[in-house]
C-alpha positions as CSV (number, residue, x, y, z in Angstrom):
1,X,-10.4,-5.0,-6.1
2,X,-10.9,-3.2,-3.2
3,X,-10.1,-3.0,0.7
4,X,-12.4,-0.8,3.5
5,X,-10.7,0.4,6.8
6,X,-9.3,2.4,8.9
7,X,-5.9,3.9,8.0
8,X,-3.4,2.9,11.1
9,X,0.2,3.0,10.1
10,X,2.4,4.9,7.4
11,X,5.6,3.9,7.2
12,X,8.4,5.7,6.1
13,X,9.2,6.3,2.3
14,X,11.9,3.8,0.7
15,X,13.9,4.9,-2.3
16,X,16.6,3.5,-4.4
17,X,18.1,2.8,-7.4
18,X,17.3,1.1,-10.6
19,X,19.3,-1.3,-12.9
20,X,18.7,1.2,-15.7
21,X,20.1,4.0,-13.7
22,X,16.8,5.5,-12.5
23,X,15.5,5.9,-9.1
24,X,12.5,4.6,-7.2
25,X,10.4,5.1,-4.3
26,X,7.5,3.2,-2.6
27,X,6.0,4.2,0.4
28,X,3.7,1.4,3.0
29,X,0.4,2.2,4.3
30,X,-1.3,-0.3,7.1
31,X,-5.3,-0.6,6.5
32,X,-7.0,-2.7,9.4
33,X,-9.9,-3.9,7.8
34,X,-13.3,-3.6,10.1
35,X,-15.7,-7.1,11.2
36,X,-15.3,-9.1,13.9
37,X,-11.9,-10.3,13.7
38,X,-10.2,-7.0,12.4
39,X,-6.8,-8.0,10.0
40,X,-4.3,-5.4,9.3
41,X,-3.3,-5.1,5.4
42,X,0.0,-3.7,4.4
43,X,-0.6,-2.2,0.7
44,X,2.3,-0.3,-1.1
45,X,2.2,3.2,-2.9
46,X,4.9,2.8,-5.4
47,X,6.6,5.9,-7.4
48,X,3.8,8.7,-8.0
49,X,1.4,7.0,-6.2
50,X,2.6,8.2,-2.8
51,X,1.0,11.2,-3.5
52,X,-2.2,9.5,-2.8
53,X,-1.3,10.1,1.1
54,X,-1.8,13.6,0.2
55,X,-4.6,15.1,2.9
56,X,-4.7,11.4,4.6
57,X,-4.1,11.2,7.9
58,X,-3.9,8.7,10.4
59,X,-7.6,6.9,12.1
60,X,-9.1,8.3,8.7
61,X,-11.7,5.6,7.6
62,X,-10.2,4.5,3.6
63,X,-11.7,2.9,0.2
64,X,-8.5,1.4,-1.5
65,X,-8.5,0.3,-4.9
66,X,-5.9,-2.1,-5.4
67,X,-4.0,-5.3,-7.8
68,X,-2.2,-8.0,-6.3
69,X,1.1,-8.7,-7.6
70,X,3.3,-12.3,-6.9
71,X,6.6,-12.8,-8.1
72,X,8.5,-16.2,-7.5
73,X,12.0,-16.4,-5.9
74,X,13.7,-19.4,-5.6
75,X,10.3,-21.7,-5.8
76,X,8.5,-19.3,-3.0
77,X,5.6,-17.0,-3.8
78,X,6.0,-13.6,-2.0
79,X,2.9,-11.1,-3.2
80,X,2.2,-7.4,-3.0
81,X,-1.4,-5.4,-2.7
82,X,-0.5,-2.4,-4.9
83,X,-2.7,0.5,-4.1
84,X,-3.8,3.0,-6.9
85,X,-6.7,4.6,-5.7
86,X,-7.2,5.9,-2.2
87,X,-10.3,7.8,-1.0
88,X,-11.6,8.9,2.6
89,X,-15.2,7.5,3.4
């Protein structure tokens, strides 16, 4: 899947621990998507995928491939747009 628009939030990094003893880091990027009622997207880099930002800026006009992700948690669906491809257009 993919989402078109213009890059116009990064938000800070967010790291952590693991159960396992590992760490982890994800990182949010806001894509407002362009017709005639424009709709921000929150999408997530997670763990080597941050690097992605690398040479984005802010205002720059983005193709993101992405999967969607839901996980249940106490009978409520929350779900995440993962990016994993990000390129200018």
């Amino acid at each position: 899947m993919e989402i078109q628009g213009t890059l116009i939030k990064i938000l800070p990094i967010e790291s952590g621990a693991k159960k396992d003893g590992g760490e982890w880091s994800s990182q949010n990027i806001i894509v407002e998507q362009e017709g005639q009622y424009p709709k921000p997207v929150s999408i997530t880099l997670f763990g080597d995928k941050i690097n992605l930002l690398n040479g984005i800026q802010l205002n720059d006009k983005l193709s993101v491939s992405i999967n969607l992700e839901s996980r249940e948690y106490n009978d409520k669906y929350f779900t995440k747009v993962n990016a994993w491809k990000i390129s200018k257009l």
